[in-house]
Z-matrix of the N, CA and C atoms (Angstrom, degrees):
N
C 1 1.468
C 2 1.527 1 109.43
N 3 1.534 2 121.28 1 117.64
C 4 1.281 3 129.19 2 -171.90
C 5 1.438 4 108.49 3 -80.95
N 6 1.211 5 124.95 4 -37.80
C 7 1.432 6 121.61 5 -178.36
C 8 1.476 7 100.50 6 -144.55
N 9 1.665 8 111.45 7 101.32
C 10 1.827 9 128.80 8 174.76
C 11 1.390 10 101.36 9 -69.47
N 12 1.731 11 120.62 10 -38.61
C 13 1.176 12 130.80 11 -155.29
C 14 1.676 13 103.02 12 -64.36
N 15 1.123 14 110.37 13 -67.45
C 16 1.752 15 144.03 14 168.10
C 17 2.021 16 107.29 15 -37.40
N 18 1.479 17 101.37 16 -37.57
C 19 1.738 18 104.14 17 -179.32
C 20 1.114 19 119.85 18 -118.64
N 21 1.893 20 126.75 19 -6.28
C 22 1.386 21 100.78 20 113.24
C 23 1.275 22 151.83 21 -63.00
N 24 1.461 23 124.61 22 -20.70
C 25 1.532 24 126.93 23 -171.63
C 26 1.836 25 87.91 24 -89.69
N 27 0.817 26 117.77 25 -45.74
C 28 1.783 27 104.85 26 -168.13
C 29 1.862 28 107.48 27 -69.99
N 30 1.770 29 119.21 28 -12.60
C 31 1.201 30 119.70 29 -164.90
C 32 1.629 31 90.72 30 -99.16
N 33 1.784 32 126.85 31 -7.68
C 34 1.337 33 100.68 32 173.29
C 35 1.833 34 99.95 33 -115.42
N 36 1.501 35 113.66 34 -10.29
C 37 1.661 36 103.84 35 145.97
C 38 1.397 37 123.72 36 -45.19
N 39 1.165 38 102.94 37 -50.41
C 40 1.628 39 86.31 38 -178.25
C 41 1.854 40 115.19 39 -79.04
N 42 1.324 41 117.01 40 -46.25
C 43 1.597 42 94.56 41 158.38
C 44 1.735 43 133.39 42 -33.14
N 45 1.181 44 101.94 43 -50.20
C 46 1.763 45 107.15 44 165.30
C 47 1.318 46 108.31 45 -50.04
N 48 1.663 47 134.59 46 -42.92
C 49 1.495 48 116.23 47 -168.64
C 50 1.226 49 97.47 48 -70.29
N 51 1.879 50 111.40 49 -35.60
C 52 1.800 51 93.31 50 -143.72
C 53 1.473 52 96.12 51 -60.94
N 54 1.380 53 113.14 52 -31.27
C 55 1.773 54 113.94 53 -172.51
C 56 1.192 55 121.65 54 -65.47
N 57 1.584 56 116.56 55 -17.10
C 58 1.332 57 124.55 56 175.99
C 59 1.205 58 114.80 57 -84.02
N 60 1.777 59 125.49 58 -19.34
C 61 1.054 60 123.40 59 174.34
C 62 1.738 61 114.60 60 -81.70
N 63 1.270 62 110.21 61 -13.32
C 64 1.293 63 123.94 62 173.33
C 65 1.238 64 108.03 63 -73.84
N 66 1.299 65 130.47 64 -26.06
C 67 1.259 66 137.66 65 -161.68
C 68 1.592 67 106.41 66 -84.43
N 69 1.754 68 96.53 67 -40.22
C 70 1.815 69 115.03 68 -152.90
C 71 2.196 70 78.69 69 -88.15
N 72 1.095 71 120.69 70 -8.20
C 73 1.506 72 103.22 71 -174.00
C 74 1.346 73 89.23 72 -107.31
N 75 0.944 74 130.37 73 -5.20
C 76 1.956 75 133.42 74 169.41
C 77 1.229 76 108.10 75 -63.38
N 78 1.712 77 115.31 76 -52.21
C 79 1.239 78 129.30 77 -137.62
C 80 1.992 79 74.28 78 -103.64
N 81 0.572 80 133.75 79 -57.88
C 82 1.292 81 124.41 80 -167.34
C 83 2.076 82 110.78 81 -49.64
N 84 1.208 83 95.60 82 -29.25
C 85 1.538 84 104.94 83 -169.30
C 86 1.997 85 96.72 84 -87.15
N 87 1.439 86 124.51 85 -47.74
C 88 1.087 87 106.88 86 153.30
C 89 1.451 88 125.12 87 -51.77
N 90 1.019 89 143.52 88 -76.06
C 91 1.261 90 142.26 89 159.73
C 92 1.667 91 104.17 90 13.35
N 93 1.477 92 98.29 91 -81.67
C 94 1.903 93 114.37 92 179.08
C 95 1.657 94 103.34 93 -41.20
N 96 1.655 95 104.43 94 -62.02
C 97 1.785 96 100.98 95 -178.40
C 98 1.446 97 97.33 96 -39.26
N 99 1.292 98 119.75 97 -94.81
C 100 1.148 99 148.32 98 -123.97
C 101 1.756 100 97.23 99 -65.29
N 102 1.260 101 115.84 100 -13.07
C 103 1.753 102 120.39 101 177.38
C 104 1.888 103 103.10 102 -91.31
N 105 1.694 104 96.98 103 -43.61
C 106 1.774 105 97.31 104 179.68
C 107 1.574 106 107.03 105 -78.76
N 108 1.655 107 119.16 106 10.26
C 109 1.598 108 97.30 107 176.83
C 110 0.978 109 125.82 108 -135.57
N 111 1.837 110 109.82 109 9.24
C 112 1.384 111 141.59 110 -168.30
C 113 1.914 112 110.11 111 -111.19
N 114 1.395 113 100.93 112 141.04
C 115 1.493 114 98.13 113 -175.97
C 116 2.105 115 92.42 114 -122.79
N 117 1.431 116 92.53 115 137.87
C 118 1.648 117 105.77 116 177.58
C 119 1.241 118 119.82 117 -77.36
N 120 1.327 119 139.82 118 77.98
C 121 2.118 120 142.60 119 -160.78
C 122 1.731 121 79.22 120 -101.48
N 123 1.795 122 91.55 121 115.82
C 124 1.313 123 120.05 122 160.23
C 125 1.445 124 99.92 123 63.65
N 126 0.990 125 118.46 124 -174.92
C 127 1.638 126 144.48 125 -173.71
C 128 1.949 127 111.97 126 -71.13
N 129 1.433 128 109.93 127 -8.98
C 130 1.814 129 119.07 128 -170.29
C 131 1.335 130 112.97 129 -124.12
N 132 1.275 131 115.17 130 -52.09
C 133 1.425 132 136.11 131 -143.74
C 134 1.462 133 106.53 132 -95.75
N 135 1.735 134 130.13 133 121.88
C 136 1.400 135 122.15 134 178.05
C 137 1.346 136 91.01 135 -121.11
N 138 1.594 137 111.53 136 137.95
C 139 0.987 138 108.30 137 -168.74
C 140 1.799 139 106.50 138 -112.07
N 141 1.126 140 137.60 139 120.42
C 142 1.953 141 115.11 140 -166.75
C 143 1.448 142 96.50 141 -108.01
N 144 1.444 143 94.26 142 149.33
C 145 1.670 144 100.17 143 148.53
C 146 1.193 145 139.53 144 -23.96
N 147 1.424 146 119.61 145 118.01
C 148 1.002 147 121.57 146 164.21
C 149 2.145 148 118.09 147 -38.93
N 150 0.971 149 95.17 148 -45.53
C 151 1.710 150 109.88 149 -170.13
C 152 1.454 151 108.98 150 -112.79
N 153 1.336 152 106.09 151 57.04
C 154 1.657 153 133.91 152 -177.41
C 155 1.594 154 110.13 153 -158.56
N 156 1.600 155 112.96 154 -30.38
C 157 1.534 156 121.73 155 -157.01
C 158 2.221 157 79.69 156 -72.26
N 159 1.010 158 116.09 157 -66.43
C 160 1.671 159 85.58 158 -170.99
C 161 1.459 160 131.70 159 -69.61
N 162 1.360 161 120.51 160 -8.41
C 163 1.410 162 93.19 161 -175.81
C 164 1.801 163 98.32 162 -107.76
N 165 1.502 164 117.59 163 25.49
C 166 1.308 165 115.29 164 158.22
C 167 1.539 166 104.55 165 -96.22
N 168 1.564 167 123.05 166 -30.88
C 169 1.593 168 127.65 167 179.49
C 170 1.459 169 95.99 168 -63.57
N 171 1.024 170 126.06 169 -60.09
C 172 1.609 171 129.09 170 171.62
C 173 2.017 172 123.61 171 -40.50
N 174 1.075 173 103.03 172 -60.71
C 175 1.390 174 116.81 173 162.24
C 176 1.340 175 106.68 174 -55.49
N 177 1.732 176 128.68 175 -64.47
C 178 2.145 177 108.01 176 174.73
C 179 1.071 178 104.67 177 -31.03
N 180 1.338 179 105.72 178 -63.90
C 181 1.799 180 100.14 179 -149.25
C 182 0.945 181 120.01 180 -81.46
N 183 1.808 182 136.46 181 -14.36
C 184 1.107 183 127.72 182 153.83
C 185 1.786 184 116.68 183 -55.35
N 186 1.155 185 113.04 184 -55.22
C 187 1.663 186 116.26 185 169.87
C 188 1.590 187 113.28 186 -51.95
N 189 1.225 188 127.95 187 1.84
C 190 1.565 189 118.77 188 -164.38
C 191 1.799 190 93.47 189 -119.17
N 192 1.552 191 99.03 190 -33.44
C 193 1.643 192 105.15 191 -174.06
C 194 1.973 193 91.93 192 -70.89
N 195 1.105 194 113.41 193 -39.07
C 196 1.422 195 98.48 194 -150.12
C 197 1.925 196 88.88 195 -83.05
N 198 1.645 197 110.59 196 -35.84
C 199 1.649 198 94.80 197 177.63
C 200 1.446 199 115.49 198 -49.81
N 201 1.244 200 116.92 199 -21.12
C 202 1.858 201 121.32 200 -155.28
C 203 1.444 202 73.24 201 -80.45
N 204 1.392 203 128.66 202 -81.20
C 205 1.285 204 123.65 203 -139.46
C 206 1.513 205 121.66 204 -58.54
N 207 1.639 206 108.61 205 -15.74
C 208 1.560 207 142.30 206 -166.72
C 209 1.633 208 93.25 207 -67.57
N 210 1.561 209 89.03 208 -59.81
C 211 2.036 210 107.79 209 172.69
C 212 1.458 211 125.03 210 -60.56
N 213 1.451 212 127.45 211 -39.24
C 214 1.047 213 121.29 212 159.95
C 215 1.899 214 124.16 213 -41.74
N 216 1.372 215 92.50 214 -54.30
C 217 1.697 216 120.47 215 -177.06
C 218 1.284 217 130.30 216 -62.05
N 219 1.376 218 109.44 217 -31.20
C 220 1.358 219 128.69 218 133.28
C 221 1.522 220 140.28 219 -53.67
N 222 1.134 221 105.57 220 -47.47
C 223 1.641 222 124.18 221 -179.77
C 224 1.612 223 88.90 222 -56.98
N 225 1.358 224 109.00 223 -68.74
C 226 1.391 225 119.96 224 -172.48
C 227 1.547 226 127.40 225 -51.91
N 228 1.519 227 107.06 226 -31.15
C 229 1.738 228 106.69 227 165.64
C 230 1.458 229 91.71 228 -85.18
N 231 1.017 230 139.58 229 -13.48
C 232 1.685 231 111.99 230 -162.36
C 233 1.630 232 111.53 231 -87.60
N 234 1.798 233 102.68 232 -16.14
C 235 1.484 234 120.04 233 -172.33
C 236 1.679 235 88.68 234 -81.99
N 237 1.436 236 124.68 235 -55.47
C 238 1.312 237 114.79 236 -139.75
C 239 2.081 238 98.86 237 -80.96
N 240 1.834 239 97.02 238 -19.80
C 241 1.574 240 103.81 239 -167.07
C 242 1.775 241 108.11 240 -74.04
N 243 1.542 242 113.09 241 -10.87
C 244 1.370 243 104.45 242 -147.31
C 245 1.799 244 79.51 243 -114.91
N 246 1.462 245 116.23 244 49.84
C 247 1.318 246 121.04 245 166.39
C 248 1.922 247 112.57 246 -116.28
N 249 1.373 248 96.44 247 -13.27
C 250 1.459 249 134.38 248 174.75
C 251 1.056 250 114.42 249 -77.42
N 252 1.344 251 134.86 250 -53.00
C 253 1.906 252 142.36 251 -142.67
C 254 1.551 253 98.38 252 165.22
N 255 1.558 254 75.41 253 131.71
C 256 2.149 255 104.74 254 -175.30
C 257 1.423 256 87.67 255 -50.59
N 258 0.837 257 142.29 256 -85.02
C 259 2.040 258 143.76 257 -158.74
C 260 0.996 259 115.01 258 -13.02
N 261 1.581 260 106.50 259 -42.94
C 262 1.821 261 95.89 260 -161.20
C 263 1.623 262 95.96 261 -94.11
N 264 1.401 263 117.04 262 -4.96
C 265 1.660 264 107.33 263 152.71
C 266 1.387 265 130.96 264 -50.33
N 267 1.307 266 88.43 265 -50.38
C 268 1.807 267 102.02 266 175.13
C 269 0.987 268 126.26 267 -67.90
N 270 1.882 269 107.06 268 -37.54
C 271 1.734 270 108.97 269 166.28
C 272 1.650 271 111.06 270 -60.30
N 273 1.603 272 117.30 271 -4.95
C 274 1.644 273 114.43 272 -159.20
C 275 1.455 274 87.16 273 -96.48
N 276 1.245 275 121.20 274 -52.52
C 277 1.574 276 117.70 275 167.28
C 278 1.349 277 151.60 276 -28.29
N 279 1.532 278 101.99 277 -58.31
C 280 1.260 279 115.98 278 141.00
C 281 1.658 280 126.30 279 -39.46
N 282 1.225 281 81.18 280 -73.39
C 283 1.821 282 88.72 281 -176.60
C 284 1.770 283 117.16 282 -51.72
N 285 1.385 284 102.32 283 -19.24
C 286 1.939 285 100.04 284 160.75
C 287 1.243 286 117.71 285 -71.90
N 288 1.886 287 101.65 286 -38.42
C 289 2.019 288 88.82 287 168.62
C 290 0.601 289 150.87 288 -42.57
N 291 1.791 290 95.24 289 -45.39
C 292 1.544 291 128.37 290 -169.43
C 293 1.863 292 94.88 291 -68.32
N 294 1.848 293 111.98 292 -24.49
C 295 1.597 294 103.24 293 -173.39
C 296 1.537 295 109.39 294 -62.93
N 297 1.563 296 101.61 295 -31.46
C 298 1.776 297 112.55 296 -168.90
C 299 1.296 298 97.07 297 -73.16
N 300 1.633 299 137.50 298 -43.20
C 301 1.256 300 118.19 299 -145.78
C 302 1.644 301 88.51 300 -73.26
N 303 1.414 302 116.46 301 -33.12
C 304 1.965 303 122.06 302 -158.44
C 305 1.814 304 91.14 303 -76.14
N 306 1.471 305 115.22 304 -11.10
C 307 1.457 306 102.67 305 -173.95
C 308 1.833 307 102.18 306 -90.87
N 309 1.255 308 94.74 307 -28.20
C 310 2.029 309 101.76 308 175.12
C 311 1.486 310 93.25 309 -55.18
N 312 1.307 311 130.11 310 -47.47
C 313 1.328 312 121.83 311 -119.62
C 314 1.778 313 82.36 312 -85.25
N 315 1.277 314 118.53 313 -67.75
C 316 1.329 315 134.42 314 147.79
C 317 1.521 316 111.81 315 -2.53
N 318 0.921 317 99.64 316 -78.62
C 319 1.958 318 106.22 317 -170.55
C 320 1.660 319 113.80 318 -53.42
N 321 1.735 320 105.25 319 -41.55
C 322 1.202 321 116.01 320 -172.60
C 323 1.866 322 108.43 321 -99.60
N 324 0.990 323 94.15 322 29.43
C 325 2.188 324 110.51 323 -157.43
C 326 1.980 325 94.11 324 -33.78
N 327 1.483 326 106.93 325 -41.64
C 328 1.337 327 130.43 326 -152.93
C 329 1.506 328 96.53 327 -63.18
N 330 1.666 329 119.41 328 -33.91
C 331 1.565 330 102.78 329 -150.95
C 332 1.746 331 93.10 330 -99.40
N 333 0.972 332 132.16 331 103.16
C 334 1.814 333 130.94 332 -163.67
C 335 1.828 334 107.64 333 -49.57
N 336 2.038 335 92.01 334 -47.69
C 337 1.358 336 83.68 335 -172.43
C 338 2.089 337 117.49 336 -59.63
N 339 1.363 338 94.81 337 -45.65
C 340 1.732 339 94.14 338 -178.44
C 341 1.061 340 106.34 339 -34.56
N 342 1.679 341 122.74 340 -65.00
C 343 1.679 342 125.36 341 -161.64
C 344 1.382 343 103.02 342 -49.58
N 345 1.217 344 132.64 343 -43.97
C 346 1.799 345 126.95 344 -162.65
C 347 1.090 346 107.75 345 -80.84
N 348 1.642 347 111.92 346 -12.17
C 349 1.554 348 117.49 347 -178.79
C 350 1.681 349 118.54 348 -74.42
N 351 1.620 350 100.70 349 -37.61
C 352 1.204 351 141.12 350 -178.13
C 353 1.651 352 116.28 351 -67.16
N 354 1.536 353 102.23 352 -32.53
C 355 1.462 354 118.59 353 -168.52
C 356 1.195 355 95.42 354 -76.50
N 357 1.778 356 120.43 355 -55.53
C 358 1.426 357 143.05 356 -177.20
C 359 1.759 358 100.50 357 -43.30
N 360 1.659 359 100.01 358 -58.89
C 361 1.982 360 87.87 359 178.12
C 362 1.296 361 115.41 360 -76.56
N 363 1.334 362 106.85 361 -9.72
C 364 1.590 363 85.35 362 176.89
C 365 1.910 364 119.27 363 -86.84
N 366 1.165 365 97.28 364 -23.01
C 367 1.761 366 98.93 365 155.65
C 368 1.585 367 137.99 366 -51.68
N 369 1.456 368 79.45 367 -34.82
C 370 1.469 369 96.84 368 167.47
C 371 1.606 370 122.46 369 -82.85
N 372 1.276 371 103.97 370 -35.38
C 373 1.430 372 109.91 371 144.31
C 374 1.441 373 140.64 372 -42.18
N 375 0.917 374 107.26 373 -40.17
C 376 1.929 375 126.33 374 -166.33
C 377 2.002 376 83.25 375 -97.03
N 378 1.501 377 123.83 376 -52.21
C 379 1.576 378 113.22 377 171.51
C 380 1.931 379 119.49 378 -51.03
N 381 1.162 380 91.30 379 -48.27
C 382 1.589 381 86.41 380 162.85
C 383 1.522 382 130.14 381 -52.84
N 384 1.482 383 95.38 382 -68.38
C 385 1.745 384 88.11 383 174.67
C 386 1.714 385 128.17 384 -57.47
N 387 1.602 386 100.89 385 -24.32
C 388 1.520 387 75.45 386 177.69
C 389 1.306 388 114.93 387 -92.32
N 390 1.531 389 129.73 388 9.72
C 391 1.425 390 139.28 389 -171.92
C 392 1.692 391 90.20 390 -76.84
N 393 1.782 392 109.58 391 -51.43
C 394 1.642 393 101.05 392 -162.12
C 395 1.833 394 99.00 393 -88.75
N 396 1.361 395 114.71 394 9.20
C 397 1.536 396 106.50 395 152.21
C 398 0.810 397 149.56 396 -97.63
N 399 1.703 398 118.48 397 -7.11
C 400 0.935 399 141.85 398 174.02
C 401 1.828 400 106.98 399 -92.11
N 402 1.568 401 117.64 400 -27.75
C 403 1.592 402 131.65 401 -178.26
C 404 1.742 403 90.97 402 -75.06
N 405 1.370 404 128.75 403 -18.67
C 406 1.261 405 134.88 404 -141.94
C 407 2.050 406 86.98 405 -100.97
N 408 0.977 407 113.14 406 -58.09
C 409 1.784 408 134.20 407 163.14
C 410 1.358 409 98.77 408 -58.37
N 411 0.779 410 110.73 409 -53.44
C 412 2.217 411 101.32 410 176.87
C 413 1.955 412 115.37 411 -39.56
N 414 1.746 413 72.32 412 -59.36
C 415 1.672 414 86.58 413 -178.59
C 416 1.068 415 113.50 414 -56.77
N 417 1.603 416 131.75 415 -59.60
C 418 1.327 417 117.45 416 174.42
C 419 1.393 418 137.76 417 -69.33
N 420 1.249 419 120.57 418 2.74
C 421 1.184 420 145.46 419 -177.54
C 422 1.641 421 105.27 420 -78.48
N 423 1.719 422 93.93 421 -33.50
C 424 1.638 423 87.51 422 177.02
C 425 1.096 424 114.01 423 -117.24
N 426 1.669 425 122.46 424 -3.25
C 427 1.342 426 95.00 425 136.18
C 428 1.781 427 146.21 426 -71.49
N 429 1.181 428 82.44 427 0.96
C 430 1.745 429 81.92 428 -174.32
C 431 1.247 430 105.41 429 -78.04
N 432 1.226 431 147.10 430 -85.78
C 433 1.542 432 107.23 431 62.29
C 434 1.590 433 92.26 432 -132.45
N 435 1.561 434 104.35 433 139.11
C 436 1.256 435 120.92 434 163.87
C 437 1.864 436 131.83 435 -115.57
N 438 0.778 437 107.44 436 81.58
C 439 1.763 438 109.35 437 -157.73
C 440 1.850 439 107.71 438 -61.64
N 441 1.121 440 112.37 439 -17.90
C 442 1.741 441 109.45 440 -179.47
C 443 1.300 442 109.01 441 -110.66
N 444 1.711 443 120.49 442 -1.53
C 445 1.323 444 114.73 443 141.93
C 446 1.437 445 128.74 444 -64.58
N 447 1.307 446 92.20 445 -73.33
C 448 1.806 447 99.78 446 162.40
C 449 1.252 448 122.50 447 -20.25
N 450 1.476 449 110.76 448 -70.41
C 451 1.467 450 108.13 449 177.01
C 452 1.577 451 119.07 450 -53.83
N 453 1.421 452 134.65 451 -34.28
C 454 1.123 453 116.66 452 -173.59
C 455 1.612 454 90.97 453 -95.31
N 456 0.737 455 148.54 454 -42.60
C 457 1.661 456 136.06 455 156.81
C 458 1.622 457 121.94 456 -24.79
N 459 1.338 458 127.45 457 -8.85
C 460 1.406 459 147.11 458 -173.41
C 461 1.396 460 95.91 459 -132.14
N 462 1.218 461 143.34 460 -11.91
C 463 1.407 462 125.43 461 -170.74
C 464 1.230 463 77.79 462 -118.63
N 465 1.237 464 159.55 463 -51.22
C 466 1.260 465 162.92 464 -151.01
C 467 1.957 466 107.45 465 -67.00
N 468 1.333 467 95.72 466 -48.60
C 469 1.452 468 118.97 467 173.02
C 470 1.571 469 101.80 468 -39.12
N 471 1.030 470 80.16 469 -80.62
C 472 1.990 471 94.02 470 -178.76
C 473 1.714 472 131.64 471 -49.92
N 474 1.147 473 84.87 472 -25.83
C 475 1.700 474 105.64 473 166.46
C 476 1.486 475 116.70 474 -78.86
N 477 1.173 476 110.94 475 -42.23
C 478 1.290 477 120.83 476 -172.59
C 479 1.770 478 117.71 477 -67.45
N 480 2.063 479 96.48 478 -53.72
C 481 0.990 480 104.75 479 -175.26
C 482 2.076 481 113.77 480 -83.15
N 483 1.193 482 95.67 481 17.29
C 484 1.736 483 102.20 482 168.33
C 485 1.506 484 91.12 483 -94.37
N 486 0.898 485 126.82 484 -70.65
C 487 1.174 486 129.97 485 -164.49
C 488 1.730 487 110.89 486 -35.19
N 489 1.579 488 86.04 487 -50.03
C 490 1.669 489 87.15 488 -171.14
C 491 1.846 490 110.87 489 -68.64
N 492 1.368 491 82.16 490 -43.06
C 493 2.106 492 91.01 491 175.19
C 494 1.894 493 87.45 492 -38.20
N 495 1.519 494 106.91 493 -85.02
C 496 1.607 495 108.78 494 -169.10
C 497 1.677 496 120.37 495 -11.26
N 498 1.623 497 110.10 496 -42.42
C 499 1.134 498 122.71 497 -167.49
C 500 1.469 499 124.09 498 -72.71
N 501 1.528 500 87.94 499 -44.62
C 502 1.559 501 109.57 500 177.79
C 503 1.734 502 104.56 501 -62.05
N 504 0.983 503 114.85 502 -41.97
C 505 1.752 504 124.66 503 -157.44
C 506 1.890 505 97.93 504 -74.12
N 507 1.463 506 111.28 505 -47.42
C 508 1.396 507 119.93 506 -178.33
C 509 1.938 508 90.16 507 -71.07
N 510 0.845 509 144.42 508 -5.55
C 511 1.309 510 120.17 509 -164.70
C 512 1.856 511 98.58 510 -115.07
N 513 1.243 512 100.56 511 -41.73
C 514 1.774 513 122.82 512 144.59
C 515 1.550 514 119.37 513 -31.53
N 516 1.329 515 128.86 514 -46.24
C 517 1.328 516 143.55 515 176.31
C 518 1.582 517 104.45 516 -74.87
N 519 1.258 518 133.04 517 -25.84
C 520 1.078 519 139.43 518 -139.71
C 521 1.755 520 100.01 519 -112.31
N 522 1.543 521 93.09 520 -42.73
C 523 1.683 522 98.26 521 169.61
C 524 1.178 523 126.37 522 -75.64
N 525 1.858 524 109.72 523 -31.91
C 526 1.405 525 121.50 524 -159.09
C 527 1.569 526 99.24 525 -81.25
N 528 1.317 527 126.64 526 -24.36
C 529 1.315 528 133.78 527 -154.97
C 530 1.351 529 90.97 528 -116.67
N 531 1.638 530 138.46 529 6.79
C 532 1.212 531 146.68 530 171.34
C 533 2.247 532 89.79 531 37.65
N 534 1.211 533 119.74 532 64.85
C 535 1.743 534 135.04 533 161.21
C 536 1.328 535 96.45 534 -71.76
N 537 1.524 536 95.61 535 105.42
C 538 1.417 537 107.39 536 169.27
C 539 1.726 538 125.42 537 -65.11
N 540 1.535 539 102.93 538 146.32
C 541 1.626 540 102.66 539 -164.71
C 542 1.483 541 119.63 540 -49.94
N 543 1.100 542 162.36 541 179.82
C 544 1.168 543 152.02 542 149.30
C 545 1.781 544 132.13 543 63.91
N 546 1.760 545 91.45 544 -1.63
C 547 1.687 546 99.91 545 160.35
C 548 1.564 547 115.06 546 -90.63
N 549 1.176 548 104.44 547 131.21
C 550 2.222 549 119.17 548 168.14
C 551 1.267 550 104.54 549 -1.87
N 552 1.851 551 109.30 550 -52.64
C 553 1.562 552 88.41 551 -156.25
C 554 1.910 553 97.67 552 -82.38
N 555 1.162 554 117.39 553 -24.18
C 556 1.885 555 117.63 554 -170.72
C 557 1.534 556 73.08 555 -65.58
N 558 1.207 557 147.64 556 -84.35
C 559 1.385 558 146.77 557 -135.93
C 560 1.627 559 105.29 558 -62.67
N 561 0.886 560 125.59 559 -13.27
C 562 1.678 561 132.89 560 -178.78
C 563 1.396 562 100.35 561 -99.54
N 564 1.150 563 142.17 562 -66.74
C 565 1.647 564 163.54 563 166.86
C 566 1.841 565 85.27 564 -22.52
N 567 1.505 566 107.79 565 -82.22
C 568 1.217 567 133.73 566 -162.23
C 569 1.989 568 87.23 567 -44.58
N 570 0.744 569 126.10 568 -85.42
C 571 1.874 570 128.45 569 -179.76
C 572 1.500 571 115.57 570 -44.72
N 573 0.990 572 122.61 571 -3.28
C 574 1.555 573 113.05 572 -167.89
C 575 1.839 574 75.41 573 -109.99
N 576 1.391 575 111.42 574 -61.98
C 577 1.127 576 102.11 575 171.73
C 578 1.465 577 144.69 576 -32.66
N 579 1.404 578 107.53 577 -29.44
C 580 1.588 579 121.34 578 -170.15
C 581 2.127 580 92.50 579 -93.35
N 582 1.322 581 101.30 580 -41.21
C 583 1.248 582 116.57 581 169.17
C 584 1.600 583 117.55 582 -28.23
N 585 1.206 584 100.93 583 -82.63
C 586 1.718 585 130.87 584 159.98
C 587 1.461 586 105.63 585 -28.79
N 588 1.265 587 123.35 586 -32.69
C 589 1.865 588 133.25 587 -158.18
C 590 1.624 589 86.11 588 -100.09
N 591 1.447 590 108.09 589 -39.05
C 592 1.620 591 80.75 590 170.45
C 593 1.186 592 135.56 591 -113.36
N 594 1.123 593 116.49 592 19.38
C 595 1.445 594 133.76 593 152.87
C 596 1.467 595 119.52 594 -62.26
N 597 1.524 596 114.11 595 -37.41
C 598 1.087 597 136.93 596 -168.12
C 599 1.940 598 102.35 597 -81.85
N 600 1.485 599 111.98 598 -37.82
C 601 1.098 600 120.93 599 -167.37
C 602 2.145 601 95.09 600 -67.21
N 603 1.165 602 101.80 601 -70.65
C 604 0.824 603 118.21 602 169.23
C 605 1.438 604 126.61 603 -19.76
N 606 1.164 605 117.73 604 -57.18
C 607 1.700 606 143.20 605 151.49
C 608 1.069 607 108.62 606 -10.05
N 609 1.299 608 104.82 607 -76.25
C 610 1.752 609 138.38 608 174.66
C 611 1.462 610 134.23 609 -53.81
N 612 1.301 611 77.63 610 -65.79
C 613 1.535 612 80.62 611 162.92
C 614 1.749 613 123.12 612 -57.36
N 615 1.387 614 110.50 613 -43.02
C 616 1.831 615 102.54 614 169.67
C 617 1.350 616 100.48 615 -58.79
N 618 1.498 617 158.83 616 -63.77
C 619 1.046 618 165.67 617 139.82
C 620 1.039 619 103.55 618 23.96
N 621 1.528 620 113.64 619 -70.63
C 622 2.030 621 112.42 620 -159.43
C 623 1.663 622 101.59 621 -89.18
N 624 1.362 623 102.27 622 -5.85
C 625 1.821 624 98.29 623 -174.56
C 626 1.219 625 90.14 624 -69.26
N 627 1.577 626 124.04 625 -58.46
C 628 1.402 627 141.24 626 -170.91
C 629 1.682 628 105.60 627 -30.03
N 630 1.345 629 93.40 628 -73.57
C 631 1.542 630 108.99 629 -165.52
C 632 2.004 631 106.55 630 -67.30
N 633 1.081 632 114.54 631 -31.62
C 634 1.472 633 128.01 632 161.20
C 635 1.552 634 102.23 633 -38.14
N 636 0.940 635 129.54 634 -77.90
C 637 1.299 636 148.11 635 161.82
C 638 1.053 637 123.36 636 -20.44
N 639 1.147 638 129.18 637 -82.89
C 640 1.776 639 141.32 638 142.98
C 641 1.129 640 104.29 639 -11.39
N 642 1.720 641 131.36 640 -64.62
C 643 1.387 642 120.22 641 -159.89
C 644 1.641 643 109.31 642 -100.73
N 645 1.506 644 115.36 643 12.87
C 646 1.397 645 128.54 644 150.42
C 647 1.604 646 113.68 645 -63.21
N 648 1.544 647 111.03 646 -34.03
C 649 1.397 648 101.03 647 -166.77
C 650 1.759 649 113.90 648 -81.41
């Protein structure tokens, strides 16, 4: 094994997506609840079901426990992978921004518009790092040399990061046009969007299995 450093940190990256994709099919199924059980009073106010309020309280926090742990698991391959290849430094960089923008969002919870602003960079955040983690598997792919890693590690790139552009731009539309929470079109925007997140997950995840693999041997 040429680089342990590089195939442990990329073998618990990819555990973090698969859980994040568990998360992004959580959040998509709340989404559905929380639109079929909620009524819109006036232009602000959503009002939910009485006999909906727990198994959507149940559903957050299951999706929030498994993103945290997704984030830990990540943080942690991205420290131990970027001892291997400059990239997954840069993917480590990013991904601290992305800690500041989720710490604004938090601190400032109160101001609605900041947080969605915040959400928007932090997508762009999460598109960065996996662009220089997946460039990060390229590189070693040719040093090993693996040529049908690489290539789907570069085709994967590009797939991924459309997807994510797509995401960012619908979530962009959403701020710029200030789409109020809980109307058809935020609730349509909001799913195509989460949609897109797992298409994207998906992407990736075949990607790091690939390169997982490769740097197993």
């Amino acid at each position: 094994m040429r680089f342990p450093n590089a195939f442990s940190g990329v073998k618990k990256i990819w555990l973090a997506e698969l859980l994040m994709l568990l998360a992004a099919v959580i959040g998509i199924i709340l989404i559905v609840v929380v639109a079929t059980n909620s009524t819109l009073v006036g232009e602000q106010d959503i009002i939910i079901n009485e006999s909906a309020k727990t198994p959507i309280s149940i559903l957050g926090i299951f999706s929030a426990v498994i993103a945290l742990v997704a984030f830990v698991l990540n943080l942690i391959g991205l420290i131990i992978a970027r001892k291997d290849d400059g990239a997954f430094k840069i993917a480590l960089l990013v991904t601290v921004l992305g800690i500041i923008a989720s710490a604004i969002s938090a601190i400032w919870s109160n101001n609605a518009g900041l947080v969605k602003w915040m959400d928007t960079a932090l997508t762009i955040f999460s598109m960065l790092a996996s662009y220089y983690v997946l460039t990060g598997i390229a590189n070693l792919a040719e040093q090993i040399p693996d040529a049908a890693t690489k290539a789907l590690a570069l085709k994967s790139r590009t797939l991924v990061e459309g997807t994510f552009c797509a995401t960012a731009i619908f979530k962009l539309i959403i701020n710029i046009f200030k789409i109020q929470d809980g109307s058809t079109i935020y609730i349509i925007l909001s799913v195509v969007a989460l949609l897109l997140e797992l298409v994207s997950y998906i992407l990736y995840l075949r990607a790091l299995s690939k390169g997982k693999k490769m740097l197993a041997k």
